[in-house]
N, C-alpha and C positions, 0 to 999 in steps of 0.2 A: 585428667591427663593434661597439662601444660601444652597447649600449641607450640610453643616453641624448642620444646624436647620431642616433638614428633616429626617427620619429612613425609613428605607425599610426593613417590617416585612414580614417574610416567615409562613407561614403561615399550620399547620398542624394540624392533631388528638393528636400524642403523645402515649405513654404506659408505661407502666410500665419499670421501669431501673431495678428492685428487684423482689424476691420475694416475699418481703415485702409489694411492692406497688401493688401486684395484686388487691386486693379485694379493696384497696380506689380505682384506677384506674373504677375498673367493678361499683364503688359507681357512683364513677363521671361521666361515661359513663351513664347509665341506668337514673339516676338520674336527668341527663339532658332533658328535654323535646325539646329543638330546634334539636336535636342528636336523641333522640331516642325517640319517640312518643309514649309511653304506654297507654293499656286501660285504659279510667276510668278516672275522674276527675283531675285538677291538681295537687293540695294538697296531691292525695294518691301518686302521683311520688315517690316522694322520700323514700317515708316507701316501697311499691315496689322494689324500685332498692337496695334497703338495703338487704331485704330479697331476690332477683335475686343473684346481689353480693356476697350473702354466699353463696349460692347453687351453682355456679358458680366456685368462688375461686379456690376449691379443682383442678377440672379439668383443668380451666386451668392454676395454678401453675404447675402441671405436664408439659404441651405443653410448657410452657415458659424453663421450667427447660431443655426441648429434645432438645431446641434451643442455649442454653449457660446460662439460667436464669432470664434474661429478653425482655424486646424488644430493639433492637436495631435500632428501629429510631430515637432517640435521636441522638445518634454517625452518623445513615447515611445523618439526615436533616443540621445536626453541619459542614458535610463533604460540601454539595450543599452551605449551606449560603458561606461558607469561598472559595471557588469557586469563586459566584457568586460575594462575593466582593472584589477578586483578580480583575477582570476583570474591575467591576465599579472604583477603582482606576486606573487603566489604564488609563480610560477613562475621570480620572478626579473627580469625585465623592466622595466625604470624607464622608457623613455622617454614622450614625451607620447601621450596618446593622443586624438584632437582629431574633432568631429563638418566634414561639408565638404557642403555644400549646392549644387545645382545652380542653383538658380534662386529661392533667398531664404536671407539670410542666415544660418550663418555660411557666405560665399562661399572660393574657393579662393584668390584674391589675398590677403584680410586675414591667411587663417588663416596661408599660407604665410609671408608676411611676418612674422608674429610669430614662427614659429619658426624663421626663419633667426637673425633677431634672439637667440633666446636659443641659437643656435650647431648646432640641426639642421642636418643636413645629407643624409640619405635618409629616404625619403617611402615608407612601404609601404601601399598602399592593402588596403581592405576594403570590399568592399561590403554593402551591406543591400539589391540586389537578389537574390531567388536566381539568378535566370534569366540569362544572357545577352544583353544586347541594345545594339545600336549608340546607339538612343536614348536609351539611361538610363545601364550601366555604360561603354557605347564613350566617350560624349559626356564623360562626368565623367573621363574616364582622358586624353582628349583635353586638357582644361581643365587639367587636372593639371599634364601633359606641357607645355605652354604656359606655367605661370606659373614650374615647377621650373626648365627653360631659363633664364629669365628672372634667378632668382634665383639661379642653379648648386649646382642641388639634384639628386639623383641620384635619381629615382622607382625603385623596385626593382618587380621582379613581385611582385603581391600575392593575395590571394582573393578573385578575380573572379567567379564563380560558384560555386554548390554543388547543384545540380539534384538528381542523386542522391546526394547524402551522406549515409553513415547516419543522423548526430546529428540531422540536418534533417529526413531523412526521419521518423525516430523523433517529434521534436519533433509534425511532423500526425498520424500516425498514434498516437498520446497523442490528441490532441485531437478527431481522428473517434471511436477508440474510446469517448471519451467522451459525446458525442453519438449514438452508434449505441446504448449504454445502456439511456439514455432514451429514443431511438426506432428501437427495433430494425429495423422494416420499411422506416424509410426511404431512399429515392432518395437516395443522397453525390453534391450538385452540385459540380465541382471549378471555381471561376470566376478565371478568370486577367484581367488588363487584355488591352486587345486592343492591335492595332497594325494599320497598314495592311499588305494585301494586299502592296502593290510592295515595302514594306519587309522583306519574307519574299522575295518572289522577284528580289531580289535578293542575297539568302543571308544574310540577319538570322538567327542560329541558335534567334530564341525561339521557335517553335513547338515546335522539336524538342527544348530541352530541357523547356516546359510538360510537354508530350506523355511524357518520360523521367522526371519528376517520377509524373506519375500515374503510369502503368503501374508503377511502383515501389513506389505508394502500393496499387493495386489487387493486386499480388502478395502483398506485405503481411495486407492482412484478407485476401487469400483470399475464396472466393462469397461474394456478400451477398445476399439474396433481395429487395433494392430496388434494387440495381443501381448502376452508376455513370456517370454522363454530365461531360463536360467543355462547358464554356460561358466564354464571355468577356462582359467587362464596358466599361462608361466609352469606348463608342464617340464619337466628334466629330466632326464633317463628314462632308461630303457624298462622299469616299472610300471605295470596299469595302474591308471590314475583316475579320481573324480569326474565322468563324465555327463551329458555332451562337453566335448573340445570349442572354445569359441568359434574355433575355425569350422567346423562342422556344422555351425548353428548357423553361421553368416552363408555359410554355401546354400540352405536352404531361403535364404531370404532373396533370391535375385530377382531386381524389378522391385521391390523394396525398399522403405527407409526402415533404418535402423539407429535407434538410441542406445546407447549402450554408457549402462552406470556400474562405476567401481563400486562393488558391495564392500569388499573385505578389506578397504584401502581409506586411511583416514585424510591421508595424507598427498601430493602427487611425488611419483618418485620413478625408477627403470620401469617398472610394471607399468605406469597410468604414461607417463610421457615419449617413453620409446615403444614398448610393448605395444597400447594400445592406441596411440597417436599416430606410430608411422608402418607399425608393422600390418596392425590388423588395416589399417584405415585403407594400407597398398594393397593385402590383400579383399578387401571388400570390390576395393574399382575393378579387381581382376576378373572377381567373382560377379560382378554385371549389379551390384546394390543400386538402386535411384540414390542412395542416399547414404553417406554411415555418419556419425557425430558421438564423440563420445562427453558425455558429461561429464562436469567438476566431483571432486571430492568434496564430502564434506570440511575438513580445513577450520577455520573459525569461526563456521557459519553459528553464528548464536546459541541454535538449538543447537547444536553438538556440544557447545560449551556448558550450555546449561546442562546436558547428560551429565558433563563429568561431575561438575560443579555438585551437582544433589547427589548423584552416586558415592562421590568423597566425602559428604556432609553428613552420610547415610551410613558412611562406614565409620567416621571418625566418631 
């Protein structure tokens, strides 16, 4: 297979770059049924997320605004892809290597359409979820699968997940140790995004690779004298969701420090910079913590690059 007739697409959610793009961004989101499963028929989707969208908007143009305006995972996925195709040129590899967004652009129809155009013709995806899940990596491999048909592009298996990988694993476990440092005694909160309940029992496998991440992470350091707890985050309606609630976990800690690492978040974005910087951090002082601190993502830390890096080397 010619490298240069192949693309290696990374693979993400997306958000809003403006202020402007909140509420199409919260359209596209909500609007989406593979993403976000609302009650009620198919057909009402989209008038739904229309009307969520407005009511929405207001609020979180604020969050975006406390952050610099908008979401900055565009900039920090833009940072991973040119990384990760520093390294595939090393190694030899010429083809494109292109960022694909779920739900704000760059979309999967433009991107694909520009490289059939310059003569691609296989599509290996990569994601930047670690985890496994129908709603995030299923959804985008769906959409893929969708427009490659379309275009008679041949989607190849790609890397899809990496839960326990070493590079990965290494990657957090660099950056708790880091943290543990400075505060040796504290509580490692591991806080993953959550998902609904039904969408686990009906065999969505992200719990169980969350769940395989830690325990690989906890094998790892070996005892800690503050222990380790797993919590989820950025719950949404009124559905039962993956729990303990973060907020639940940090009420049990008072008189405590608490570290708290993004599992499920490659990147920082509304979740790691509003969510967990200002929201939990105010509630932690409320809740009487000695301490709260939340850790980096991993981002470009080397060993995450090297994940991708051998995972794409491994598929291609």
């Amino acid at each position: 297979m010619e490298s240069a007739r192949t693309a290696i697409l990374l693979l993400n959610l997306g958000g809003p770059v403006s202020q402007a793009r909140v509420e199409p961004f919260l359209r596209e989101l909500f609007g989406d049924r593979e993403l976000v499963r609302l009650p009620g028929p198919a057909w009402l989707q989209p008038h739904l997320a229309r009307l969520i969208a407005g009511l929405r908007a207001p609020s979180s143009r604020r969050k975006y605004a406390a952050i610099g305006g908008g979401s900055p995972i565009l900039r920090e996925s833009a940072l991973q892809a040119a990384a990760l195709r520093a390294r595939l040129r090393e190694a030899g590899f010429g083809g494109p290597v292109k960022l694909v967004f779920r739900a704000s652009p760059p979309r999967a129809r433009r991107v694909l359409e520009g490289l059939a155009r310059e003569g691609v013709t296989h599509l290996l995806p990569v994601s930047l979820y670690p985890h496994a899940c129908q709603a995030t990596t299923g959804s985008s491999l769906k959409e893929l699968a969708r427009e490659a048909a379309r275009l008679d592009l041949v989607l190849l298996p790609g890397a899809e997940s990496y839960a326990t990988d070493p590079d990965y694993l290494a990657a957090l476990e660099g950056i708790l140790r880091e943290g543990l440092r400075a505060c040796p005694g504290a509580t490692v909160v591991f806080s993953a995004h959550g998902l609904p309940l039904r969408q686990i029992r009906a065999g969505d496998p992200y719990e169980e690779e969350i769940r395989a991440t830690v325990g690989a992470l906890e094998a790892r350091l070996g005892p800690h004298p503050g222990g380790f707890r797993l919590a989820y985050q950025s719950r949404v309606g009124p559905l039962r969701w993956l729990g303990p609630g973060l907020g639940e976990v940090l009420a049990e800690l008072k008189g405590r420090d608490a570290l708290v690492l993004p599992l499920s978040f490659v990147g920082e974005h509304l979740e790691t910079l509003h969510e967990l910087d200002l929201d939990y951090a105010e509630r932690a002082a409320r809740l009487g913590l000695a301490s709260y601190r939340r850790l980096r993502t991993v981002g470009c830390d080397p060993r995450f690059i090297a994940c991708l890096f051998r995972r794409t080397m491994e598929a291609l």
